[in-house]
Biotite code that builds the C-alpha atoms (Angstrom):
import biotite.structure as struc

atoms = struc.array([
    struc.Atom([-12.443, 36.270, 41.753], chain_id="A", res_id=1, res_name="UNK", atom_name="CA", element="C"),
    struc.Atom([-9.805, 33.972, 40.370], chain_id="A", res_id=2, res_name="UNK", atom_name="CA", element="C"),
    struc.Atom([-9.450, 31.622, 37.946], chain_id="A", res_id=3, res_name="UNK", atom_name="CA", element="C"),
    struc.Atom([-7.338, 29.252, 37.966], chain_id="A", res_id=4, res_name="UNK", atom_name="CA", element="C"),
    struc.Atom([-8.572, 26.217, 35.796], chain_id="A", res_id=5, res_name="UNK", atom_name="CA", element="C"),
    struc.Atom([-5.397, 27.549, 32.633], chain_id="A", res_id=6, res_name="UNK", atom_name="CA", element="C"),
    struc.Atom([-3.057, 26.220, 35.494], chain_id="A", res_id=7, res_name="UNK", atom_name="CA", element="C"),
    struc.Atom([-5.054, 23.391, 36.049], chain_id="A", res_id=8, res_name="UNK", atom_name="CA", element="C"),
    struc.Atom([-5.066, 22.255, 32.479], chain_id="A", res_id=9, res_name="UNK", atom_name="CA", element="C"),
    struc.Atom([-1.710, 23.007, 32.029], chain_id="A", res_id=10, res_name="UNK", atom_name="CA", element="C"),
    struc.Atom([-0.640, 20.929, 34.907], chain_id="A", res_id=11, res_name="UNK", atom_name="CA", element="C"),
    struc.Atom([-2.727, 18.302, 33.440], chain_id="A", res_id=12, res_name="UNK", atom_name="CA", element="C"),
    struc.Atom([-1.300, 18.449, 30.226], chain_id="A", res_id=13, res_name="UNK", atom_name="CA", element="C"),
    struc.Atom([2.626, 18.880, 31.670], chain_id="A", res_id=14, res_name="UNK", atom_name="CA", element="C"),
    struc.Atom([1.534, 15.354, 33.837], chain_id="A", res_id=15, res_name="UNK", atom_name="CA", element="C"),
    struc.Atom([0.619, 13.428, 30.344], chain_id="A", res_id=16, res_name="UNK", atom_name="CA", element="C"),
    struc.Atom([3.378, 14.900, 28.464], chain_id="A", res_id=17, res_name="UNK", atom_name="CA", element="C"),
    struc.Atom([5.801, 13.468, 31.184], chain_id="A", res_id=18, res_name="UNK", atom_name="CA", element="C"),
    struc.Atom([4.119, 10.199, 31.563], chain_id="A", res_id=19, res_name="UNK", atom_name="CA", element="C"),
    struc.Atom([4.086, 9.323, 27.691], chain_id="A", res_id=20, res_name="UNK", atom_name="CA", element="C"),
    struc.Atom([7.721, 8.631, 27.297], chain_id="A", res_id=21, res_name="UNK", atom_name="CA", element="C"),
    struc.Atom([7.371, 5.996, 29.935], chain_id="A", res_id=22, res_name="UNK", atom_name="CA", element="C"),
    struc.Atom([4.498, 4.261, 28.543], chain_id="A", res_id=23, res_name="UNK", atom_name="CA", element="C"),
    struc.Atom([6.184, 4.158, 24.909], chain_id="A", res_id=24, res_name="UNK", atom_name="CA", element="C"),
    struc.Atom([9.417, 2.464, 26.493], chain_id="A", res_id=25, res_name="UNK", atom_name="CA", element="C"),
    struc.Atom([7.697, 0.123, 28.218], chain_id="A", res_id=26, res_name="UNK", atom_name="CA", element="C"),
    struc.Atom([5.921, -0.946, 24.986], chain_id="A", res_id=27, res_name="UNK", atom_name="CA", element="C"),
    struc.Atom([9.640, -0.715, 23.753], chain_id="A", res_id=28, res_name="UNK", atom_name="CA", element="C"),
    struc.Atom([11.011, -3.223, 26.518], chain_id="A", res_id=29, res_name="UNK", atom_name="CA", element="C"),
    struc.Atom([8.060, -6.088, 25.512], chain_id="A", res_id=30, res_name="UNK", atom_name="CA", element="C"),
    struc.Atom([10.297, -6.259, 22.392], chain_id="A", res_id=31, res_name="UNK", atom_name="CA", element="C"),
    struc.Atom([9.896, -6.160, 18.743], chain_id="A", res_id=32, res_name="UNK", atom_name="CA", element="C"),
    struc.Atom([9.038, -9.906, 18.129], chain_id="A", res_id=33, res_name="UNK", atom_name="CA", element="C"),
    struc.Atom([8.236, -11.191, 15.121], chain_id="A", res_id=34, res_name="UNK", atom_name="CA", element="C"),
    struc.Atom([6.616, -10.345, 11.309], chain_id="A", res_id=35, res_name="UNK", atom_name="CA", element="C"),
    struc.Atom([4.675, -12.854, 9.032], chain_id="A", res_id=36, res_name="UNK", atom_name="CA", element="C"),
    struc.Atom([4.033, -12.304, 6.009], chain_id="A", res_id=37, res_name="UNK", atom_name="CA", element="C"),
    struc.Atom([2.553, -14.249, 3.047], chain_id="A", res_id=38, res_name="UNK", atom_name="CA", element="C"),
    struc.Atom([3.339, -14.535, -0.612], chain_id="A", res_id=39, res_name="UNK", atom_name="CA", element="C"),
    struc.Atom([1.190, -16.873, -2.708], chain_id="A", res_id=40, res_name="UNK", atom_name="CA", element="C"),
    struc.Atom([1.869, -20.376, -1.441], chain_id="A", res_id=41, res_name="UNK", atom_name="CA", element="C"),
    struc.Atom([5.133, -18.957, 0.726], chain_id="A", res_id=42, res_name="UNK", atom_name="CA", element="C"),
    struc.Atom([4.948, -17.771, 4.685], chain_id="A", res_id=43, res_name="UNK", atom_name="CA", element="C"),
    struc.Atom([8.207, -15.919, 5.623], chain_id="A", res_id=44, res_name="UNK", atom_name="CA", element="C"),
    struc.Atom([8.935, -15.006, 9.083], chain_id="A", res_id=45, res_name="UNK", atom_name="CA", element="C"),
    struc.Atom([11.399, -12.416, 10.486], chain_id="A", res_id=46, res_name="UNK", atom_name="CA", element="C"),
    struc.Atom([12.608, -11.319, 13.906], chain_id="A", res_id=47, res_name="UNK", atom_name="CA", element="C"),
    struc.Atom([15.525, -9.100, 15.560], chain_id="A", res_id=48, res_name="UNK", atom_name="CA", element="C"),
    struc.Atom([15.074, -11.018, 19.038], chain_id="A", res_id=49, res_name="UNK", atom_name="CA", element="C"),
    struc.Atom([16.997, -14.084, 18.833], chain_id="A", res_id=50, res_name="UNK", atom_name="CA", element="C"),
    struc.Atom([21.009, -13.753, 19.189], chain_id="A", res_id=51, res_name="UNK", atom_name="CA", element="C"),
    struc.Atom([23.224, -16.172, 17.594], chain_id="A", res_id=52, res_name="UNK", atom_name="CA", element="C"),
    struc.Atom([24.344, -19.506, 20.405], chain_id="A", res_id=53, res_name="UNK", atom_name="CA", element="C"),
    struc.Atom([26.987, -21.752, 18.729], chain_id="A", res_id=54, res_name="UNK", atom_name="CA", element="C"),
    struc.Atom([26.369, -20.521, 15.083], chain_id="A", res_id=55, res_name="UNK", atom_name="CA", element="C"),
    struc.Atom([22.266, -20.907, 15.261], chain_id="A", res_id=56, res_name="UNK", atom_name="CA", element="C"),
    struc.Atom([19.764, -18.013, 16.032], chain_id="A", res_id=57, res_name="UNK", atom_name="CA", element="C"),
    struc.Atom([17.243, -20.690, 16.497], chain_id="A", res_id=58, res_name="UNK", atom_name="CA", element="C"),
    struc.Atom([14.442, -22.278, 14.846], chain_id="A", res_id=59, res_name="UNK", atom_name="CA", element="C"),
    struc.Atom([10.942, -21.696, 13.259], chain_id="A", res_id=60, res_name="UNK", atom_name="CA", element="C"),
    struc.Atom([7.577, -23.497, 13.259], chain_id="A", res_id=61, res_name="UNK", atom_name="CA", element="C"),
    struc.Atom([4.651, -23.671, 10.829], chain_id="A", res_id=62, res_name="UNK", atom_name="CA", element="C"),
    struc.Atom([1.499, -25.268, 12.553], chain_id="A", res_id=63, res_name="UNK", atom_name="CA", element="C"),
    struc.Atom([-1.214, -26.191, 11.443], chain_id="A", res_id=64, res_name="UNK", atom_name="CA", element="C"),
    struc.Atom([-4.669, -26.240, 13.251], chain_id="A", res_id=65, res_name="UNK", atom_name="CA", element="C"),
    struc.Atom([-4.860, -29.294, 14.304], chain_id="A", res_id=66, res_name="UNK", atom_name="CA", element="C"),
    struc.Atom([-1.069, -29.540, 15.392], chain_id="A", res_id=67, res_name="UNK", atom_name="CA", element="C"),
    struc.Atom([-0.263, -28.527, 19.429], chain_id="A", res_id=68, res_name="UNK", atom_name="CA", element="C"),
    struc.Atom([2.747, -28.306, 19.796], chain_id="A", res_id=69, res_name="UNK", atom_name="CA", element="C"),
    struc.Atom([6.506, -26.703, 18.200], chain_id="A", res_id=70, res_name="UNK", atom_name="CA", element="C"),
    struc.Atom([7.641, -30.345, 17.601], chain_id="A", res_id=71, res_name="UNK", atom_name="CA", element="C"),
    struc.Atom([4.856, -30.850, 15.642], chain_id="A", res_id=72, res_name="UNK", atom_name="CA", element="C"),
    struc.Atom([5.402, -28.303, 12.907], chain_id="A", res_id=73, res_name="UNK", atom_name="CA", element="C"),
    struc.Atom([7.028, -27.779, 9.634], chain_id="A", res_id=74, res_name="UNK", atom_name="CA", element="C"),
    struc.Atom([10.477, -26.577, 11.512], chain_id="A", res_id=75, res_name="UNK", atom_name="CA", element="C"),
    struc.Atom([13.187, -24.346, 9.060], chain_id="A", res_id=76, res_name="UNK", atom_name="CA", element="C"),
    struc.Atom([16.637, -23.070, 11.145], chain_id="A", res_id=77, res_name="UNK", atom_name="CA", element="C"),
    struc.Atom([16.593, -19.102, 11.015], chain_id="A", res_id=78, res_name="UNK", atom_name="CA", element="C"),
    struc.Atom([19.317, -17.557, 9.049], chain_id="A", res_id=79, res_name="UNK", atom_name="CA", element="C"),
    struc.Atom([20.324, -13.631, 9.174], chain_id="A", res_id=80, res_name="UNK", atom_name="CA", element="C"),
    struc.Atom([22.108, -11.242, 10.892], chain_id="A", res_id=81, res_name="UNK", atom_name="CA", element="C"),
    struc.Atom([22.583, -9.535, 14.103], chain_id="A", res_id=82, res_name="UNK", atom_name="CA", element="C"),
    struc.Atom([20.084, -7.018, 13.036], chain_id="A", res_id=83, res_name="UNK", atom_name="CA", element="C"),
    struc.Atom([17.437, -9.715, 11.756], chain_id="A", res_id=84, res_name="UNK", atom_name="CA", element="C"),
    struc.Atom([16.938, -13.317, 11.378], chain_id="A", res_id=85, res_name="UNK", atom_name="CA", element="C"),
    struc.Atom([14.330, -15.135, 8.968], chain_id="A", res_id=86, res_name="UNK", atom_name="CA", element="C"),
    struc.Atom([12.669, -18.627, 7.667], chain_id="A", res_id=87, res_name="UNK", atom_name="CA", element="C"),
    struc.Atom([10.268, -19.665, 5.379], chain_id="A", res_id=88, res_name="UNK", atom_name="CA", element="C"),
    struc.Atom([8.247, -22.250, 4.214], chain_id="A", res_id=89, res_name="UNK", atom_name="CA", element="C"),
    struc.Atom([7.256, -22.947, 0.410], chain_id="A", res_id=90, res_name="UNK", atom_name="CA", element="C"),
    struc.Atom([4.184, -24.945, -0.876], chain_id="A", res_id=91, res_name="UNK", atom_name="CA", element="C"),
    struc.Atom([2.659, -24.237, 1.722], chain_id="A", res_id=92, res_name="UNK", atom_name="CA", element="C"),
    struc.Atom([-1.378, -25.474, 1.404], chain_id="A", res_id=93, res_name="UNK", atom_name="CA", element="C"),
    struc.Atom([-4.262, -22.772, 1.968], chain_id="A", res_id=94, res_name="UNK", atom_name="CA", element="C"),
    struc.Atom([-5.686, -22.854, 5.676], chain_id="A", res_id=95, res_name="UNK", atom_name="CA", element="C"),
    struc.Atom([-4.672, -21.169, 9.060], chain_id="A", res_id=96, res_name="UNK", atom_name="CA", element="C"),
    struc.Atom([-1.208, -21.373, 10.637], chain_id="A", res_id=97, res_name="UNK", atom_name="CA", element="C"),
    struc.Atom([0.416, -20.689, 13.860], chain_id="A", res_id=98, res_name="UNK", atom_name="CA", element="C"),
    struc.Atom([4.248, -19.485, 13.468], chain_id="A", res_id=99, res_name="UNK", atom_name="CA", element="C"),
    struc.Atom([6.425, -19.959, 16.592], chain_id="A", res_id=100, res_name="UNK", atom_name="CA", element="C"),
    struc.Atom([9.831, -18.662, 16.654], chain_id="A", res_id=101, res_name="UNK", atom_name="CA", element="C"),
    struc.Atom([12.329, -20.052, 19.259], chain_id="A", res_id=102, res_name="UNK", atom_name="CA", element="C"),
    struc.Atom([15.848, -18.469, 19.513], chain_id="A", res_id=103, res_name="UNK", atom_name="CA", element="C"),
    struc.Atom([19.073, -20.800, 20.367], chain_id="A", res_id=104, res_name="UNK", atom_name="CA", element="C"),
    struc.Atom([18.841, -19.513, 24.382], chain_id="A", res_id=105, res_name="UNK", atom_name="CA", element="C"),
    struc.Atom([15.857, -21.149, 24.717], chain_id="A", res_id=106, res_name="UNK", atom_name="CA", element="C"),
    struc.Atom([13.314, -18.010, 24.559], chain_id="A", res_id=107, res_name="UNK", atom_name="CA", element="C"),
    struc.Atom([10.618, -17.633, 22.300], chain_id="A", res_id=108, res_name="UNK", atom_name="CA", element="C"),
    struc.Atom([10.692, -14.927, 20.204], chain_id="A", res_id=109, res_name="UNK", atom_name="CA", element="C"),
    struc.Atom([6.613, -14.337, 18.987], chain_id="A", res_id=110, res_name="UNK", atom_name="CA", element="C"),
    struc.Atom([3.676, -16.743, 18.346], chain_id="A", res_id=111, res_name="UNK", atom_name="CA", element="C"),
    struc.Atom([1.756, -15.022, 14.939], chain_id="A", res_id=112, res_name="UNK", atom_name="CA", element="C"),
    struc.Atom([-1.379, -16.499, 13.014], chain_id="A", res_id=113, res_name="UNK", atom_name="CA", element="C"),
    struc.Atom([-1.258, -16.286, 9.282], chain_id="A", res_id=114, res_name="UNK", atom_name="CA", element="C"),
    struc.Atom([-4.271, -17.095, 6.836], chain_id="A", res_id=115, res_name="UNK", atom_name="CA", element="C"),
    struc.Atom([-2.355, -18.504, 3.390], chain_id="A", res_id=116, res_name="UNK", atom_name="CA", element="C"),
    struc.Atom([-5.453, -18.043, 0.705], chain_id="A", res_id=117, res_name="UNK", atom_name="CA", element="C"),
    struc.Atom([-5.882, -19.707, -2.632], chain_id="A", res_id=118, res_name="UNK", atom_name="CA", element="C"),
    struc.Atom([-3.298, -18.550, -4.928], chain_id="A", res_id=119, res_name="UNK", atom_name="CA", element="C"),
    struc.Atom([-5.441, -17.018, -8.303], chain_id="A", res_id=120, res_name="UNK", atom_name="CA", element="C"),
    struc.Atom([-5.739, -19.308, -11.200], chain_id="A", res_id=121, res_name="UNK", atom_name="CA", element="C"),
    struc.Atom([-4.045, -17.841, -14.238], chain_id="A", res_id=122, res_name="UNK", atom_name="CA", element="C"),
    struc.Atom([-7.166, -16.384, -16.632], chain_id="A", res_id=123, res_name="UNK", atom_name="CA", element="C"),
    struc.Atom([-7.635, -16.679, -20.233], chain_id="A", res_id=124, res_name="UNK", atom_name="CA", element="C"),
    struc.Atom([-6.995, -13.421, -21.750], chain_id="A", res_id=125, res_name="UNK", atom_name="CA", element="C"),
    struc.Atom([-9.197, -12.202, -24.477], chain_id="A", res_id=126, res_name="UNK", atom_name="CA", element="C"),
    struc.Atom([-7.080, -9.985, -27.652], chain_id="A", res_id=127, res_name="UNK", atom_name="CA", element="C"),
    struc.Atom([-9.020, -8.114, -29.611], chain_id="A", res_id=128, res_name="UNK", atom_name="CA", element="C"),
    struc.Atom([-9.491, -8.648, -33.023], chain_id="A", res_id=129, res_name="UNK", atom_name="CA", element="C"),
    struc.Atom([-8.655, -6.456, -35.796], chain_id="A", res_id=130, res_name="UNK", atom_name="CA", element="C"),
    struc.Atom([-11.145, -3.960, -36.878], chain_id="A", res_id=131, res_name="UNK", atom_name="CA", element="C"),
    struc.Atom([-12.358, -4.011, -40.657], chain_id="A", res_id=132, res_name="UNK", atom_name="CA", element="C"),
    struc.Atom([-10.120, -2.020, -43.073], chain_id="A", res_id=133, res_name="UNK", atom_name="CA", element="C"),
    struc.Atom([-13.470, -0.021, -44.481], chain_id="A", res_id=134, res_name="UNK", atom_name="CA", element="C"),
    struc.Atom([-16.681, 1.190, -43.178], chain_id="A", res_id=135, res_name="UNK", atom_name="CA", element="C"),
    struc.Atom([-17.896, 3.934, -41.080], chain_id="A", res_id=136, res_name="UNK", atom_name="CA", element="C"),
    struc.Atom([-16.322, 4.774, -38.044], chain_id="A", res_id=137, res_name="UNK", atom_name="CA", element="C"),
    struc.Atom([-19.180, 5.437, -36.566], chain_id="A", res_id=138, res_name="UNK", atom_name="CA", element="C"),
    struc.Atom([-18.807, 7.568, -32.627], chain_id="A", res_id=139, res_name="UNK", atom_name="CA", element="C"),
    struc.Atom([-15.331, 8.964, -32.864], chain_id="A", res_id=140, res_name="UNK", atom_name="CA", element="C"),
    struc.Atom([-16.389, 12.001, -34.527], chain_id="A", res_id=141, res_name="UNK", atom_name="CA", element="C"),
    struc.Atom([-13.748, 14.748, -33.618], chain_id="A", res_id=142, res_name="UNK", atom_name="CA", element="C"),
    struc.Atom([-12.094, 12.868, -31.087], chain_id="A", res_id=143, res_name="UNK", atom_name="CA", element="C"),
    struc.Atom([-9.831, 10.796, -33.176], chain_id="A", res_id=144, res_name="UNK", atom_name="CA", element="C"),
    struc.Atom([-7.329, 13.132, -33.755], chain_id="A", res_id=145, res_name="UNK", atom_name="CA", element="C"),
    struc.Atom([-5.390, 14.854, -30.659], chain_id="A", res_id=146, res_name="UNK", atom_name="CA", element="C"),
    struc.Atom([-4.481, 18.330, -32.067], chain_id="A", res_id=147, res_name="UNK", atom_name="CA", element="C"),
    struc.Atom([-1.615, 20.008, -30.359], chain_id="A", res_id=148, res_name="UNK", atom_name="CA", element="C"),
    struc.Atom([-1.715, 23.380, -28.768], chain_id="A", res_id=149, res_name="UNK", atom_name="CA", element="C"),
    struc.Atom([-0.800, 25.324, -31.387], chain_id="A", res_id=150, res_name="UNK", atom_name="CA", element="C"),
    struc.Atom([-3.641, 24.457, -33.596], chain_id="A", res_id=151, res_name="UNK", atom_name="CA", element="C"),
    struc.Atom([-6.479, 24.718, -30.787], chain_id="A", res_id=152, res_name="UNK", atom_name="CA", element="C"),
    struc.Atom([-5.122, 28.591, -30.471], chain_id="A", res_id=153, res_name="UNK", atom_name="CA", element="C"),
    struc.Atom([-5.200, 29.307, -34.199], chain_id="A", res_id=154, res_name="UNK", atom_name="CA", element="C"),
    struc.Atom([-8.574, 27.738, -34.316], chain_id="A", res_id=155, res_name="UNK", atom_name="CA", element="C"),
    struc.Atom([-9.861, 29.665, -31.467], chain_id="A", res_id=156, res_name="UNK", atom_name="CA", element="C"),
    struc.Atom([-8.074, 32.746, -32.702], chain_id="A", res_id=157, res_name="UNK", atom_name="CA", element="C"),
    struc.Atom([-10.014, 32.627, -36.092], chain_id="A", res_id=158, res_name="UNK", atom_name="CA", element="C"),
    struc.Atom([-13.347, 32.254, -34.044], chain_id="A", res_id=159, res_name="UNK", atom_name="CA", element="C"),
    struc.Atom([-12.663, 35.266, -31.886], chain_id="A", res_id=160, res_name="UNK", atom_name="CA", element="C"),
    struc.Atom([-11.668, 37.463, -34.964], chain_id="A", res_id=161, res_name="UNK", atom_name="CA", element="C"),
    struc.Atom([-14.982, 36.078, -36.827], chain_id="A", res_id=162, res_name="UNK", atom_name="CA", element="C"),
    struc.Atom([-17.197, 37.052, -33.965], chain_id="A", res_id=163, res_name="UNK", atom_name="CA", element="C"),
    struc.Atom([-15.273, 40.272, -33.405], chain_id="A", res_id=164, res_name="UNK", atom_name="CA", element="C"),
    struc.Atom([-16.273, 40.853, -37.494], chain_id="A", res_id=165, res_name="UNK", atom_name="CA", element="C"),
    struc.Atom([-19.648, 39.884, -37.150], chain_id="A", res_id=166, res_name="UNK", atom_name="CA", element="C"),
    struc.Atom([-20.196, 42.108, -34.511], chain_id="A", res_id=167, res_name="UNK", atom_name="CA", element="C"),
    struc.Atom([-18.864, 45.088, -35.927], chain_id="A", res_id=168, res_name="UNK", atom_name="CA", element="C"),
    struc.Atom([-20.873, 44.490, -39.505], chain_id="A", res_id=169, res_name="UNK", atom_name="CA", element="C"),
    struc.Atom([-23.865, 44.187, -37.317], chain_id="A", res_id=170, res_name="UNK", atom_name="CA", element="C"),
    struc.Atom([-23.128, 47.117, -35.383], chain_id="A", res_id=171, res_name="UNK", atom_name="CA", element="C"),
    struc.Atom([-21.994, 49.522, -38.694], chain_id="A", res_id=172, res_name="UNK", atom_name="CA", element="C"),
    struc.Atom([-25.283, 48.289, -40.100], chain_id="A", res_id=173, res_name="UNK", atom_name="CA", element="C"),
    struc.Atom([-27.959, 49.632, -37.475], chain_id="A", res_id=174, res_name="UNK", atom_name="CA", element="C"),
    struc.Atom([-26.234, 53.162, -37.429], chain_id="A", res_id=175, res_name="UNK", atom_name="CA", element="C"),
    struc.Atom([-27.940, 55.751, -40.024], chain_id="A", res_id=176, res_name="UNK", atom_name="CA", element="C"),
    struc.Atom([-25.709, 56.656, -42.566], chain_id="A", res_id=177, res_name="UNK", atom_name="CA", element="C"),
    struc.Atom([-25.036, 60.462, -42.734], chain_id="A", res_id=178, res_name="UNK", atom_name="CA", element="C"),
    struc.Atom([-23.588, 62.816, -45.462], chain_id="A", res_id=179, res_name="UNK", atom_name="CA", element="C"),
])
């Protein structure tokens, strides 16, 4: 009787293996759109889509919620290179925004939402006073002093050698002495 399910599977696996590079480039041909990002009270965008018409790469809206359409935004000109282009708003309030990137041709690069979040107020921070010049340092015990290396092997040096002693005083003691 013959098997042949290994040549089954492998055919399977060959048929993925080939059809994988296809899927990725068509992922690749959608193109690579656009990045928001937040800092604080600034929302930067950047793309690589838009190519540069008449010395402009194109232009880039901030919307708010309750604002439709591109016209209605806060619009910045992108700047950049061939390799990537950029805006950016400052001050901008906390709430949900809508960026929309056009390029010069007409196209539009990417629609992204951003949440910009309360920036954190500065806190009051708290120095330690000085501690009192006498008393008992009570808890640090042993642990305020970091020995070095050296010292912990001396010390633990001397212990072996006193146990090593004890043990042979004990040992020469049980014995019966003979003449």
């Amino acid at each position: 009787m013959r098997n042949s399910s290994p040549v089954l599977r492998s055919g399977l696996t060959v048929a993925v293996a080939a059809a994988l590079p296809l899927a990725l480039a068509s992922a690749a041909v959608a193109g690579p759109g656009i990045s928001v990002s937040t800092t604080g009270s600034t929302v930067s965008v950047t793309t690589s889509s838009c190519t540069q018409i008449s010395g402009s790469w194109g232009t880039a809206s901030l919307l708010t919620s309750s604002q439709g359409s591109f016209a209605q935004g806060r619009q910045v000109t992108l700047s950049g290179t061939s390799t990537s282009q950029s805006a950016a708003w400052s001050n901008v309030s906390p709430g949900t925004y809508t960026v929309i990137v056009i390029c010069s041709d007409g196209t539009t690069a990417g629609t992204q939402s951003v949440v910009v979040s309360t920036a954190p107020s500065p806190s009051r921070s708290v120095t330690p006073s000085a501690s009192p010049s006498r008393g008992v340092m009570g808890g640090v015990g042993g642990s305020s002093t970091d020995y070095g290396t050296v010292t912990l092997v001396a010390g633990g040096t001397l212990v072996g050698s006193g146990l090593l002693g004890a043990a042979w005083y004990l040992r020469r003691r049980n014995k019966p002495h003979r003449l």
